[in-house]
C-alpha positions as CSV (number, residue, x, y, z in Angstrom):
1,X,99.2,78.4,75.4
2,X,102.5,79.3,73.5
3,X,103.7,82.7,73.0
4,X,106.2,84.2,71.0
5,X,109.5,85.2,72.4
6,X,112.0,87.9,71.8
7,X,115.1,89.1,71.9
8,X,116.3,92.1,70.9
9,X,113.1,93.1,69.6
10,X,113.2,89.8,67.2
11,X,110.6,87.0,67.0
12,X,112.6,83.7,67.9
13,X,111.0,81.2,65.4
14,X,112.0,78.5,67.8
15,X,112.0,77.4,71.8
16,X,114.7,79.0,73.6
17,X,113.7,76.2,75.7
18,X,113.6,72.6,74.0
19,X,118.1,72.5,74.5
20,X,118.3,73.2,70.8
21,X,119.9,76.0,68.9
22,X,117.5,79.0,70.8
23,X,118.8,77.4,73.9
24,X,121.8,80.0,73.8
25,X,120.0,83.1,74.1
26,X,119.1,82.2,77.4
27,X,121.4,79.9,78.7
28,X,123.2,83.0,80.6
29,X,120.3,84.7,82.1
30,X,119.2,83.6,85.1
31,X,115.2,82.3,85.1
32,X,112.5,82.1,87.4
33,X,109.1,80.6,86.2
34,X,106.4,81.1,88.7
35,X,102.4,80.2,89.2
36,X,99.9,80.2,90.6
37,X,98.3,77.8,92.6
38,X,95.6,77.7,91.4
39,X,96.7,78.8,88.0
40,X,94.4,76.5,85.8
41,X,91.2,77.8,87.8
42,X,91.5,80.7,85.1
43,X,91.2,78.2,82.1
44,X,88.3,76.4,84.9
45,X,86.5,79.2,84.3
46,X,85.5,79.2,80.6
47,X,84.2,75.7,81.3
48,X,81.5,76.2,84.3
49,X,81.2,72.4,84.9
50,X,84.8,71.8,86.2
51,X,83.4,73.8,89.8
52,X,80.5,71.6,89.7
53,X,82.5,68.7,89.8
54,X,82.2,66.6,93.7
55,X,84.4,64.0,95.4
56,X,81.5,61.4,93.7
57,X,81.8,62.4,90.6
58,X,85.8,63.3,90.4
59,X,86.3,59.2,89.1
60,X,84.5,59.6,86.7
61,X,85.8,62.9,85.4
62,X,89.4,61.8,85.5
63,X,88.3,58.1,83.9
64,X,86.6,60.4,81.1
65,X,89.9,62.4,80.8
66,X,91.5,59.1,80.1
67,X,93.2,58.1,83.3
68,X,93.0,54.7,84.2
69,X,91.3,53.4,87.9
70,X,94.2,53.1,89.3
71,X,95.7,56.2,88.2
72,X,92.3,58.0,89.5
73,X,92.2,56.0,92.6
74,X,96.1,57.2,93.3
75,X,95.5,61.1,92.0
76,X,92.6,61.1,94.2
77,X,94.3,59.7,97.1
78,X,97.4,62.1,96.6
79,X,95.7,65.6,96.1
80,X,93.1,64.7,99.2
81,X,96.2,64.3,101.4
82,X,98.2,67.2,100.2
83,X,95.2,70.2,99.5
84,X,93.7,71.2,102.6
85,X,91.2,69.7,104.8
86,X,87.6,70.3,102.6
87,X,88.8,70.8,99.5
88,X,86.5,69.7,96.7
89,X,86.3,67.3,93.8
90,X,86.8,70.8,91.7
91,X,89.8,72.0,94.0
92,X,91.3,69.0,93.0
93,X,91.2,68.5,89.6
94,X,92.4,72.0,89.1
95,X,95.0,71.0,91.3
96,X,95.9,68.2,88.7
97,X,95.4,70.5,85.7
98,X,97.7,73.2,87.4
99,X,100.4,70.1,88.1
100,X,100.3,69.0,84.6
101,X,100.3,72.2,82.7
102,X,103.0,74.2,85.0
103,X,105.2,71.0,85.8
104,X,105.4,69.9,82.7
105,X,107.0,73.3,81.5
106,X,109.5,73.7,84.5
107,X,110.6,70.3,84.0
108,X,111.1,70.9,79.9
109,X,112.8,74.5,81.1
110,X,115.1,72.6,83.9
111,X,116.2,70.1,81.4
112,X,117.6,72.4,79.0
113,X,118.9,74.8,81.6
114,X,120.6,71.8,83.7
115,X,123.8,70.6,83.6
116,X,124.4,73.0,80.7
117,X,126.8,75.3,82.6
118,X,123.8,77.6,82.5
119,X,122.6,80.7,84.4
120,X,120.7,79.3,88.1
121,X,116.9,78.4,87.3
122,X,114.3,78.9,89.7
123,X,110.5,78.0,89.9
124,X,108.4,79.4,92.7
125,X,104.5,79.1,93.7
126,X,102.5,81.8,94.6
127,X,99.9,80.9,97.2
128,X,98.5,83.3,98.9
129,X,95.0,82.9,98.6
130,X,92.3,85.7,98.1
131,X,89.0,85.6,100.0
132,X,86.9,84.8,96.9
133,X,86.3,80.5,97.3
134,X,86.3,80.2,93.8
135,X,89.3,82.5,92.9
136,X,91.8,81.9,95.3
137,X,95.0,82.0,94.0
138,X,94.0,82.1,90.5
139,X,96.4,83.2,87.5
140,X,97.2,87.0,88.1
141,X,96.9,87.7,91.7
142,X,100.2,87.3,91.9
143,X,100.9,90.7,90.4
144,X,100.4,93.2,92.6
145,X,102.2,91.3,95.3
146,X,105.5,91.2,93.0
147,X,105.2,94.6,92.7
148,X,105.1,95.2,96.5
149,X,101.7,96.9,96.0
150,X,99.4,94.8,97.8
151,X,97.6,97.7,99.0
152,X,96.3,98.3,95.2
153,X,94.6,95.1,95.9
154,X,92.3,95.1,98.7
155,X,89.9,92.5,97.0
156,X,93.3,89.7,97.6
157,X,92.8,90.2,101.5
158,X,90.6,90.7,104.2
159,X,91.6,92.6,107.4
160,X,92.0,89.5,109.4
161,X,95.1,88.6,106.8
162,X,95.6,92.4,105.6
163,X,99.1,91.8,107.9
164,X,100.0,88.7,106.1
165,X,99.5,89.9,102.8
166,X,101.5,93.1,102.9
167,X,103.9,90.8,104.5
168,X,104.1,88.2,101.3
169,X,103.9,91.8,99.1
């Protein structure tokens, strides 16, 4: 997923980000990058399968997306300790995919930023989760909480968390 950027109204034909020449026209603005967590259930939804997917049949998945056993055997191990208690084998390869996608771009965006005598960078998770079990904290329900306008959004919350989500707006 790569996007143009601009500045002054100009298509940058490079990545402000890589520590090359673009590098400059950001280097003094400060940055935050922020996601989802559960950013990559968005791309999880134009392929129906990745929700099907169970604790059983998570190795395999992961072996098939080229990890080795004991790279599956630690990822597995990892993301069952750190989601919560009943997550599934779908909860936790989006997990992955969110990790490798979004990490992957704050570390590439640190790097160039860091040690540069550049503006601060940030990187922040949203997780507020909706009541949908699928959903959650998918890519976009972020928004209305940015904007302090959580009460736009009634399908984010339920009334037993209506106070914590105007509180996170």
């Amino acid at each position: 997923l790569r996007f143009p950027v601009t500045f002054d109204g100009e298509v940058i034909q490079y990545d402000p980000f890589d520590g090359a020449e673009g590098s400059e026209y950001c280097k003094d603005i400060p940055l935050i990058i922020c996601y989802t967590k559960q950013d990559m259930a968005l791309i999880a939804r134009f392929n129906p399968e990745i929700f099907e997917i169970t604790d059983e049949t998570l190795p395999k998945m992961l072996r098939k997306s080229g990890y080795t056993q004991e790279q599956t055997d630690r990822i597995i191990r990892t993301y069952t300790d750190m989601l919560e208690k009943g997550s599934t084998g779908a909860d936790k390869f989006i997990a992955l995919l969110n990790d490798d996608h979004q990490l992957m771009f704050v570390d590439r965006v640190s790097k160039a930023k860091d040690g540069n005598g550049a503006a601060p960078f940030y990187n922040a998770v949203f997780a507020f989760e909706s009541p949908d079990p699928v959903q959650k904290a998918i890519h976009g329900t972020d928004v209305p909480f940015f904007f302090d306008n959580a009460e736009l959004a009634p399908y984010l919350y339920t009334a037993a968390n209506k106070a914590a989500a105007y509180a996170c707006s």
